[in-house]
C-alpha positions in Angstrom: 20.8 10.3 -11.0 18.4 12.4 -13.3 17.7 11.5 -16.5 16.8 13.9 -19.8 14.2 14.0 -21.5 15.5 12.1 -24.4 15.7 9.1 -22.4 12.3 8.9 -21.2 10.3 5.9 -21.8 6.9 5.0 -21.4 5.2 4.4 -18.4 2.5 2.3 -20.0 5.3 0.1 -20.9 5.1 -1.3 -17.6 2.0 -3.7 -18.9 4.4 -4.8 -21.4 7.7 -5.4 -19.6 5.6 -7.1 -16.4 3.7 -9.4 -18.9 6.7 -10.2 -21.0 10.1 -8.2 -21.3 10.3 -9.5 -25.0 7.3 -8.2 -25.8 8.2 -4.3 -24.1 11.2 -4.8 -26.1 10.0 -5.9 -29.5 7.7 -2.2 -29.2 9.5 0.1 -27.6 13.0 -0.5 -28.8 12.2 -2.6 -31.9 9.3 -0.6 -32.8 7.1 -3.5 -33.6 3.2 -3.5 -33.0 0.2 -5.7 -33.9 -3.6 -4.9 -32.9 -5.9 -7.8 -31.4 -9.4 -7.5 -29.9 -7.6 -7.1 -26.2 -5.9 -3.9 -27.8 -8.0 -2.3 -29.8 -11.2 -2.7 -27.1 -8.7 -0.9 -24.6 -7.6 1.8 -27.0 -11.8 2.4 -27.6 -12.3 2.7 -23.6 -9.1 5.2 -23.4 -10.1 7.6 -26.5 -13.8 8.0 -24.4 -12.1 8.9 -20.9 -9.1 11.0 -22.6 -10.1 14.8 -23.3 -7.4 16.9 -22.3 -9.7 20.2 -23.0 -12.2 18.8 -20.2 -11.9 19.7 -16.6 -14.7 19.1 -14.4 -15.5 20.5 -11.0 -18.0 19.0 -8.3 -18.6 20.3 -5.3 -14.7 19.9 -3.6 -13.4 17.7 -5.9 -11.8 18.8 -9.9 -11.2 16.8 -12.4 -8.3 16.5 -15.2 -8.0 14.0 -17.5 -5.3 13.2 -20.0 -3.0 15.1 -17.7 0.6 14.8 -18.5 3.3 13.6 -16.1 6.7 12.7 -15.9 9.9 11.7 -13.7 13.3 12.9 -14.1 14.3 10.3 -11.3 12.8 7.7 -13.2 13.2 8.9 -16.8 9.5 8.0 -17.5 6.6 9.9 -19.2 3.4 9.2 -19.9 -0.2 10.1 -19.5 -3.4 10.0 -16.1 -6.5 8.9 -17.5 -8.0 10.6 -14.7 -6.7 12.8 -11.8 -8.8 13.9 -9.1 -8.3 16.8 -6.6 -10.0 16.6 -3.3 -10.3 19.9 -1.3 -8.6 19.3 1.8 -7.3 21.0 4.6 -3.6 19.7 4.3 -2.5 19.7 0.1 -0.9 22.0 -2.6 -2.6 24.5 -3.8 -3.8 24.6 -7.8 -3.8 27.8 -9.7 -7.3 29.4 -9.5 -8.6 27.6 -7.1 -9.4 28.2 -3.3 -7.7 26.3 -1.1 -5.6 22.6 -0.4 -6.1 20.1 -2.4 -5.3 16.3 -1.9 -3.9 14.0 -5.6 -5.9 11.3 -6.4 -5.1 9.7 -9.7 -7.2 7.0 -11.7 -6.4 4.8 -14.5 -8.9 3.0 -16.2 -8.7 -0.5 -18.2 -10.8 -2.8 -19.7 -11.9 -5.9 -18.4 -12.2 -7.3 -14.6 -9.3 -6.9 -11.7 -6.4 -8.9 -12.4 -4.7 -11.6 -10.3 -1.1 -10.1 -11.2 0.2 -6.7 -10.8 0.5 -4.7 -13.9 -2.1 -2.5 -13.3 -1.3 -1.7 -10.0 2.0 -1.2 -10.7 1.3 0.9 -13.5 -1.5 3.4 -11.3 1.5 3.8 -8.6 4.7 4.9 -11.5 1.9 7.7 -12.4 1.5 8.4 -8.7 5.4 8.3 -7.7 5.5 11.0 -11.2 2.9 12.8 -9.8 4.2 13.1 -5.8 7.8 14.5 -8.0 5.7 16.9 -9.8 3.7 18.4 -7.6 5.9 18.3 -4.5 3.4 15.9 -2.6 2.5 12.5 -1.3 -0.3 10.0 -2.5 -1.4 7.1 -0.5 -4.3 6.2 -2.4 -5.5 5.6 -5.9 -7.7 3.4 -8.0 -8.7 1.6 -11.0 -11.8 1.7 -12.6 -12.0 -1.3 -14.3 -14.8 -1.4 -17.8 -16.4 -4.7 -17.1 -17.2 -4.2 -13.5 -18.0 -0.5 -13.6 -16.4 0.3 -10.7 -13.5 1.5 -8.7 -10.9 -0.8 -6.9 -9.4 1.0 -4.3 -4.8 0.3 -4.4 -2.6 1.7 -1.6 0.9 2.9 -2.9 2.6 1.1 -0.7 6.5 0.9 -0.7 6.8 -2.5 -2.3 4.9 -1.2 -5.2 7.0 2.0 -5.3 10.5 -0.3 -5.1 9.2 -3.0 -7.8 8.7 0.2 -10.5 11.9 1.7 -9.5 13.8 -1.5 -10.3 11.4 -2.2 -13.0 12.1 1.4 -14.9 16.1 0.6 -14.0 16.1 -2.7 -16.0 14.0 -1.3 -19.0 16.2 1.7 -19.4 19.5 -0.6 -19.4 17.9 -2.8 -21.9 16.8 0.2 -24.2 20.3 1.5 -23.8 21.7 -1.7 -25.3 18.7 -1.6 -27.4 18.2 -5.5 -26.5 15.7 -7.5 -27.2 15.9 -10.2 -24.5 14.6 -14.0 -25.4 12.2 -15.5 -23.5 10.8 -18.9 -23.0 7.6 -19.7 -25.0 4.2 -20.1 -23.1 0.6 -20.2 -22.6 0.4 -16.6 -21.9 1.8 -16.1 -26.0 -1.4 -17.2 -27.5 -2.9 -14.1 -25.8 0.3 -12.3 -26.9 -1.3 -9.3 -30.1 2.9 -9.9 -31.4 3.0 -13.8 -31.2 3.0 -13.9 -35.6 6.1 -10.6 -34.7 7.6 -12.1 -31.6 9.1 -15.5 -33.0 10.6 -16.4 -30.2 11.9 -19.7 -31.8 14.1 -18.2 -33.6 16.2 -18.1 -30.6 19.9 -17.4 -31.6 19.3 -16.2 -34.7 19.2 -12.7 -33.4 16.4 -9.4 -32.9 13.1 -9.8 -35.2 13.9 -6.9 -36.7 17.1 -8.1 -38.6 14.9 -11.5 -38.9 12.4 -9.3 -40.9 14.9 -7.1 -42.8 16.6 -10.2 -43.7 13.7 -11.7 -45.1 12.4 -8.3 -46.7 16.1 -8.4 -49.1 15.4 -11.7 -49.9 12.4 -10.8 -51.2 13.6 -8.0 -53.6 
């Protein structure tokens, strides 16, 4: 099955939907959003690595950033904060350039490495994109992470690849539904830049949205 482009969703949403499916659903299909400090510090790191006008070149290696991707498989788009291409002897060739070259994409996030898998999960959907747009395979890429100032190596390995398959699966049959799924309150909500949207006491009493329209026409 290949999906169109109107169905794409967002590949970032993967940090929502793995850190809480309520909260992917309450922005993407709800359309709701809240800035915190965690939010807008990672927006500030993203605006000084994205330049899509800048491509370096050192030595063997060129450099894109903000370099647009996207799976018809998956029916995901989104954005590489960084993607590296390493001359090689075995790769695809780039337009204007001499020789093979080997994919090696980056993201970048604020903070330390993580215990859980969000970000990993997230670098390897922009790799599996990649591998379907440029006809190749990647092994290998990293995260550079802002507080340690330094790259952590993560091998695409299938488990990762089958985890964002099934992840992207479930999202798209929520946002088909356009469901907003309920979810059991926890510490991880005080952290949560939606907890004064989310609600999640409400419980029964359906989406936020028609909470918040509701409330909006008794207002008037």
């Amino acid at each position: 099955m290949e999906y169109t482009e109107d169905d794409y969703l967002m590949i970032s949403g993967i940090q929502h939907f793995r850190f809480c499916k309520r909260q992917w659903a309450l922005i993407h299909i709800e359309q709701q959003w809240a800035e915190n400090e965690h939010t807008v510090i990672g927006e500030l790191m993203h605006k000084k690595v994205h330049d899509p006008y800048l491509t370096e070149k050192r030595k063997d290696i060129i450099i894109a950033r903000a370099m647009p991707v996207a799976s018809r498989k998956m029916g995901v788009t989104g954005e590489c904060d960084v993607v590296e291409f390493h001359r090689c002897e075995e790769g695809i060739r780039l337009y204007g350039h001499r020789g093979n070259f080997s994919v090696y994409p980056i993201e970048y996030k604020k903070g330390k490495p993580k215990i859980t898998e969000e970000d990993r999960l997230q670098l390897t959907a922009q790799a599996m994109c990649l591998e379907e747009m440029l006809s190749t395979h990647i092994s290998e890429g990293a995260l550079f992470y802002g507080e340690t100032r330094r790259r952590e190596p993560v091998k695409i390995t299938e488990e990762l690849r089958n985890e964002v398959k099934e992840m992207f699966q479930e999202m798209h049959q929520y946002y088909k539904r356009q469901y907003t799924p309920k979810v059991k309150p926890g510490k991880k909500c005080t952290a949560c830049s939606l907890k004064d949207v989310c609600l999640p006491k409400l419980g029964k009493n359906g989406s936020v949205k028609m909470y918040l329209d509701q409330a909006l026409e008794e207002d008037v």
